[in-house]
Each structure stands twice: as C-alpha cells, then as structure tokens.
C-alpha positions in Angstrom: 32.4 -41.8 -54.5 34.8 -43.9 -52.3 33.8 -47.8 -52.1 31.8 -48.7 -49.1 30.6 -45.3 -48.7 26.6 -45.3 -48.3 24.7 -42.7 -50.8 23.7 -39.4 -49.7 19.7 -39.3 -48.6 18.0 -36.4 -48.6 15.5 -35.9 -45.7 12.1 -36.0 -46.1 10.2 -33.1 -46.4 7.3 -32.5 -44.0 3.6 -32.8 -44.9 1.8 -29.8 -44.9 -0.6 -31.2 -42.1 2.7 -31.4 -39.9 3.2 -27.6 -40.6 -0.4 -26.5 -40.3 -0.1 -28.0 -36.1 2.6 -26.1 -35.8 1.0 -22.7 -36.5 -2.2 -23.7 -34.5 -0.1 -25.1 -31.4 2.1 -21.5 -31.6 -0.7 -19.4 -32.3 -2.7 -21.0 -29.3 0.8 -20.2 -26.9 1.3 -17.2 -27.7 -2.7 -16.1 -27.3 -2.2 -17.8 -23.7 0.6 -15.8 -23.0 -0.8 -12.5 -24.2 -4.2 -13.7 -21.8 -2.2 -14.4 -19.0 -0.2 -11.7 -18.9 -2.3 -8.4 -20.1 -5.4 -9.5 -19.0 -4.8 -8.8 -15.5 -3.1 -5.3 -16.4 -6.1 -4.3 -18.3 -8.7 -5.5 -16.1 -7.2 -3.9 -13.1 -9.6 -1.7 -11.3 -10.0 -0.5 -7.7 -12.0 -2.8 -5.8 -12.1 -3.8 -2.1 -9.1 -1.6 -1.6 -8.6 -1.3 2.4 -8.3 2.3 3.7 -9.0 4.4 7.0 -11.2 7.1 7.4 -10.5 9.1 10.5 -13.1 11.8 12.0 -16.1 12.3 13.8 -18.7 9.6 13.1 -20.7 12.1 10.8 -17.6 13.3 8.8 -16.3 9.4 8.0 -20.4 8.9 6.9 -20.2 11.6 5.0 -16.7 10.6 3.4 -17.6 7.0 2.7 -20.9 8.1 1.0 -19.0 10.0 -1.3 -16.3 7.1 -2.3 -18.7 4.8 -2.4 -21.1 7.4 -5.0 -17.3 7.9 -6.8 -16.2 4.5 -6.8 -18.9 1.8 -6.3 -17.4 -1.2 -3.9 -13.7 0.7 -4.9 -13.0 0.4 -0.8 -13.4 -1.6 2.2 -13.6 0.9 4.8 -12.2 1.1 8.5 -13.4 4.0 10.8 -11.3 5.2 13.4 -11.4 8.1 15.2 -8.0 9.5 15.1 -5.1 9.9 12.7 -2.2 8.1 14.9 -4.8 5.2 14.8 -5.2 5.6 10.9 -1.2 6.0 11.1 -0.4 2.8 13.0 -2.9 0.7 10.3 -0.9 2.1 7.6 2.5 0.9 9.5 1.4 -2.6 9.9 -0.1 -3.3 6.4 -3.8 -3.2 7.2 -4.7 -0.4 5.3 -3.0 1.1 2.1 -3.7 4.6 3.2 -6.1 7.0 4.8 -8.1 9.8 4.7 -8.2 12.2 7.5 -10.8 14.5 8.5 -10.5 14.9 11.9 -9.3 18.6 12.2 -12.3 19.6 8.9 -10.4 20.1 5.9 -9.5 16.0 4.4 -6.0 15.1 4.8 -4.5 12.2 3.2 -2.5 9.6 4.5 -0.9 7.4 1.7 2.1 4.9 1.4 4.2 4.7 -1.9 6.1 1.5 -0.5 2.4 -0.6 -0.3 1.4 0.4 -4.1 1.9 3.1 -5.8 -0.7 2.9 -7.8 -3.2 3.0 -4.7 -1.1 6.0 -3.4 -2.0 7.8 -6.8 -5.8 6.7 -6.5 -5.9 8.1 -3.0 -4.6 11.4 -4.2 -7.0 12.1 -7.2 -9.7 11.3 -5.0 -8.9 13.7 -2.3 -8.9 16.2 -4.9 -12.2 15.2 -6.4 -13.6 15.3 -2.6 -12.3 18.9 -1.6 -13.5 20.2 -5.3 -17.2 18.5 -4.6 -17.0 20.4 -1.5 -16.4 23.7 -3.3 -12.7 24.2 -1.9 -10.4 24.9 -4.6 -7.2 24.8 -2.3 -5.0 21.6 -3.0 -5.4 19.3 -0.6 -2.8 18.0 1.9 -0.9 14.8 1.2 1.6 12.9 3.5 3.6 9.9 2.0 4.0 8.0 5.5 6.0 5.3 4.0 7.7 6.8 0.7 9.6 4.5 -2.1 13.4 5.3 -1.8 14.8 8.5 -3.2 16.5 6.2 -5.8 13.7 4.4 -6.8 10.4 6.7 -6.6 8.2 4.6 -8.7 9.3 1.3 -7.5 10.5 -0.3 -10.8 12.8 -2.1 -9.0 10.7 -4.3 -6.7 8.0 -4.6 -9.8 10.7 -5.7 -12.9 12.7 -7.5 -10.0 9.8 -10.0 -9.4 10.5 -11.6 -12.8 14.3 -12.8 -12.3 12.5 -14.6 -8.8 9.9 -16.7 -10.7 12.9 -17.0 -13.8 15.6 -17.9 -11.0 13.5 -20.7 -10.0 12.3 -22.7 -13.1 16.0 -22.0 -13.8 17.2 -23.5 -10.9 14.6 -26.4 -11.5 15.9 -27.1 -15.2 19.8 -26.9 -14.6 19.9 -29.1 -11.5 17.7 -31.4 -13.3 19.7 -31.8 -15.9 23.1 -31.4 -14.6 22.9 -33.1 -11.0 21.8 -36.9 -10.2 20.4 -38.0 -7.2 17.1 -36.3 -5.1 19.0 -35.3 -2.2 22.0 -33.8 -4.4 19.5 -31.4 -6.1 17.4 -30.4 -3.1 21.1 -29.6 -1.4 21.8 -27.4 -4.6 18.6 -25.4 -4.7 18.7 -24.6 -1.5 22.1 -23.4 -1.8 21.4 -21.5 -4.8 18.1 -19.7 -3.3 21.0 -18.3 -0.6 23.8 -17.4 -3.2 21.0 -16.1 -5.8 19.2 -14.1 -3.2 22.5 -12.8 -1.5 23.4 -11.4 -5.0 19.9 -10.2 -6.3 19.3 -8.4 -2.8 22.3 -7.1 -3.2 21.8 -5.6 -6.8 18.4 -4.1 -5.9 19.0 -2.6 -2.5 23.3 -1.3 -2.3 23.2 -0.2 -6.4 19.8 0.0 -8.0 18.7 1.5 -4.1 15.1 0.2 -4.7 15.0 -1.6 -1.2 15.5 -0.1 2.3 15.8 -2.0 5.4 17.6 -4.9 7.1 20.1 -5.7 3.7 19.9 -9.7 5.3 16.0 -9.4 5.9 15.3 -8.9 2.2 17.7 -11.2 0.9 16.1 -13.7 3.5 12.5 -13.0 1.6 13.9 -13.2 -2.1 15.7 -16.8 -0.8 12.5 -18.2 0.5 10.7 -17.2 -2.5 13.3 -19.2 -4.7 13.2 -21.9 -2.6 9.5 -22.3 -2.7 9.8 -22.3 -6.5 12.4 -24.1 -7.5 11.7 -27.0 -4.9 7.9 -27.4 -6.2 8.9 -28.0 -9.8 11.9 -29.7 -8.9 9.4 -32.5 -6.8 7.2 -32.3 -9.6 9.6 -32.9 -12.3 10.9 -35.8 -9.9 7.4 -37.7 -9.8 6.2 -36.8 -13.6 9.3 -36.5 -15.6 9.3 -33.7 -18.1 5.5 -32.7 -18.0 5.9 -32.1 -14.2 8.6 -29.7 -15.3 6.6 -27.9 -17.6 3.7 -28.3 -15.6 5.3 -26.5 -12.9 7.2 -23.3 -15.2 3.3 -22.9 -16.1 2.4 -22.8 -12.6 5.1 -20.1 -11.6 5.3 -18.2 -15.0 2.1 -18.3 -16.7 -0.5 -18.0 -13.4 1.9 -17.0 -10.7 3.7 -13.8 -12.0 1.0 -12.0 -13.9 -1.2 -12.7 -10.7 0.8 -11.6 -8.5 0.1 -7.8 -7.5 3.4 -6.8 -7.7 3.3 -3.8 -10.4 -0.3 -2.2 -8.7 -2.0 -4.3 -5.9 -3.5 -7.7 -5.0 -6.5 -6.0 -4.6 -6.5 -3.9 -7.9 -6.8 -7.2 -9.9 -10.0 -8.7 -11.8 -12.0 -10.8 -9.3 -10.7 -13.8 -7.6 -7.5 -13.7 -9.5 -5.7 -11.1 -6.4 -6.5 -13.8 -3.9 -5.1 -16.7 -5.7 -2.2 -14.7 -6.7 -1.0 -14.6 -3.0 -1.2 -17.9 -2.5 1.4 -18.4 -5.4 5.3 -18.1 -4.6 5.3 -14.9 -6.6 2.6 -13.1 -5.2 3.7 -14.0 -1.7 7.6 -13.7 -2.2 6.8 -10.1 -3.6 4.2 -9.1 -0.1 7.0 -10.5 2.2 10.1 -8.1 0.2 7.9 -5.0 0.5 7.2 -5.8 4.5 11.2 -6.5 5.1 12.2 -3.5 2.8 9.4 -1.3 3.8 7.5 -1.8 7.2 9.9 -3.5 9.2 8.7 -6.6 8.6 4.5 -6.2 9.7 2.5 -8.2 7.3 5.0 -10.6 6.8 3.2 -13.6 8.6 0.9 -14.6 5.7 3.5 -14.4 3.2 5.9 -16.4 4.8 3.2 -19.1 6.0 2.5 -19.4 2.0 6.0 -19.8 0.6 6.8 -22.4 3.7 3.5 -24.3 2.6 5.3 -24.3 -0.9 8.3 -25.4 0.0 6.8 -28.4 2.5 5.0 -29.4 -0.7 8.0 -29.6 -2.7 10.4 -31.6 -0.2 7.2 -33.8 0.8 6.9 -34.6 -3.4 11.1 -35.5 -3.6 10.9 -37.5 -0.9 7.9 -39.5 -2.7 10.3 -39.5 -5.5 13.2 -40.5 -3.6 10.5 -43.5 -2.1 9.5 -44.6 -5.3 12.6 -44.7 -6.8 14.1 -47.2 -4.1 11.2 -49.5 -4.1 11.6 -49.8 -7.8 
C-alpha cells in the first residue's frame, strides 16, 4: 500500500429492520397501484348511461320498462318522439346511442366513436328485447358515428391516453431539473405541449389512422391536455419542492388516468369515481380528442372549461412561486 493512502472501508451492511421497510413501503406501492388501476376496470358496470328512446309514448314505456327490469338504474332515459331527434342527441354528445321504435320493430342507433363498449351494450340488448318479444329476426343496427376503418376498436385513442398524462409529469421532471428560473420553464412547457401534441396528433391520426377530423383540432385538444398537466405539477413542485412533484405525478397517474373513462365510459365506472375523473386533465383531455376527432367538436365545452381551470391553477401556483421567491 502506497504511503499516505487511507485503508480500504468496507461499507456497512444494513440492519435487517432497514430491509424489512423496504418490503412493507414496496408491497404497500405496488397494492396501490394494482387498486388504482384495476379497480375501476373490474368494477365497471352500466349505470346512468344516457340514451334515447324514440316512439309513441306507449312503445318508449314499454321499452324503458324492459331496460330498467334488464338492467336496474343501467340508463338515464330521454324520450323523443322521432329518430332525426334521437339522431341529432347522438351528434352532439348527449346521448351515447338510441333505440328506435318508431316504425314497430326496435331499431338501434349506436356510436362507436362515444364508447365502444356502450355501442356493444346497446346491441346485446336490442337482441335480448326483440327475443323477449318472440322475434327471432336480428335486429337492425346503425353505427351513426363509427371508429375509423383503421382503428375499429379504438385502441388508439384508449393506449394513447397514457403517453398524455406520461408527457406531462415528463415534461414537469425534465424542465425541473434542467431549466432555472419560473418563467423559463412555464415558456418551455408550453412550447413542448405544442411540439409534443403536433407530433402525437400526428402519430395517431396520418399513421396509426385512429383519429378523424380537423388534423390541427386534435392536436389543439392533446396540447391543452399537456399543458394542464405539466403546468399543475410544475406550480406544485415550485411551491413544495420535491413532494409537490410527487404529489402532483400521483394526481395525474395514480387518480387521473385510471379514472378517466377513456377505455369504456365516464359513466361505466364504480360510483362517484366517473365524475371526478372528468374533472382531472386526463379524463377531460380524452372527452375533448373524441369531440375534435369524432363529432365535430359538440361536447367540447365542458372539457375545455376543465383543462383551462387546470392550467389557471398551475400559472396562478408559479406565479406564487415566482412571489415568494423574490420576497425572500
């Protein structure tokens, strides 16, 4: 050993207590995770689900007895008299779908691009009505607003709702720890939110061809839902420091995303958790891409009102940053 040189130390080893926390802090994240994310999958159940019945007054009785005997408080119910006016709810996002039974035999009215899943509820229960009725024939269906040809079950727009909430927290971590100064990263998110969204849009609707409709509408939706995101845990992070960070990922990843409607329907989810899900970035970000892409932008009011409140929220908690940070 050369003179001067200090002795080799070998590092402690770890008490077993150390090692037991651990385990119990990993088992408790990953039983969180596995809560968050399948309990909404496998509680999902049709409930409150808004449809049209069209008819005579005694035919739409007659139908909603029957789905409510099938499918106890499965739908919330709106009668009209005609199927253009069962049509035109479907168009602007009031309804998911329809059944008509104006002209006798029940017709229904569904849209793919609202929720598959509630298109494929509709039709299984027109078949169980036209069989409780003693017709064996198969009843007539009518996709008013399909999926693309390219994309008939919509994976794209379900799976695609991840890389938004990811592209946020990402955007959140990296300008956090690469750029200095609260107007500096506010400036880069909201440039990223266009460059991301211009490129995602772009993957989704002109290759994958799971979007339809205005190319700069949609990437317009996915670039407000980034900036909503991103600009909510960056003003957190900037008033609690690394919790805030964390505090907001949870917020986006663990509550947002899984609650968000995206692969079935708001309304399809376990209780209360539908609502709140679409008054979280994801849940709204993923309503507002499927009125751009699908219905020509009806429906989009609510959405957008949510993801501006976000982003308000986020600018409004830099700014008390950017306050603080002066004073001190």
């Amino acid at each position: 050993m050369a003179a001067g040189t200090p002795p080799a130390t070998e590092t402690p080893l770890s008490p077993w207590s150390a090692v037991a926390k651990v385990v119990v802090l990993l088992t408790l994240i990953i039983t969180v995770l596995l809560i968050a994310f399948a309990w909404p999958a496998a509680r999902s159940e049709v409930h409150d689900v808004p449809i049209a019945v069209a008819g005579p007054d005694a035919a739409v009785e007659q139908v909603a007895a029957a789905l409510d005997q099938r499918l106890p408080d499965g739908f919330e119910i709106t009668r009209v008299g005609g199927a253009a006016e069962a049509e035109q709810l479907i168009r602007d996002r009031e309804v998911y779908g329809a059944i008509d039974v104006s002209a006798g035999a029940p017709r229904v009215v569904i849209a793919s691009a609202a929720s598959p899943t509630v298109a494929q509820t509709l039709r299984g229960l027109a078949t169980g009505l036209s069989q409780a009725q003693g017709d064996t024939s198969a009843v007539a269906v009518r996709d008013l607003v399909p999926l693309p040809v390219d994309d008939p079950r919509g994976a794209g727009l379900s799976v695609g709702s991840l890389p938004l909430v990811m592209g946020g927290i990402l955007a959140a971590v990296l300008l956090t720890r690469f750029v200095f100064g609260t107007g500096r990263r506010v400036a880069g998110a909201f440039a990223f939110a266009v460059t991301g969204s211009l490129a995602l849009a772009a993957v989704l609707q002109l290759w994958f061809g799971s979007l339809e409709g205005p190319y700069l509408a949609n990437a317009g939706a996915i670039a407000l839902t980034i900036a909503a995101s991103s600009l909510t845990i960056l003003g957190l992070e900037s008033l609690l420091g690394y919790p805030g960070l964390g505090l907001g990922a949870v917020m986006m990843m663990i509550i947002g995303n899984p609650l968000s409607g995206a692969a079935s329907a708001p309304e399809m989810l376990p209780g209360w958790s539908g609502e709140l899900g679409q008054l979280m970035p994801p849940g709204a970000g993923g309503q507002l891409t499927r009125s751009t892409a699908y219905f020509d932008g009806h429906g989009a009011a609510y959405p957008i009102i949510v993801l501006l409140c976000w982003l308000a929220v986020g600018l409004l908690l830099c700014l008390a940053s950017a306050v603080r940070a002066r004073r001190a």
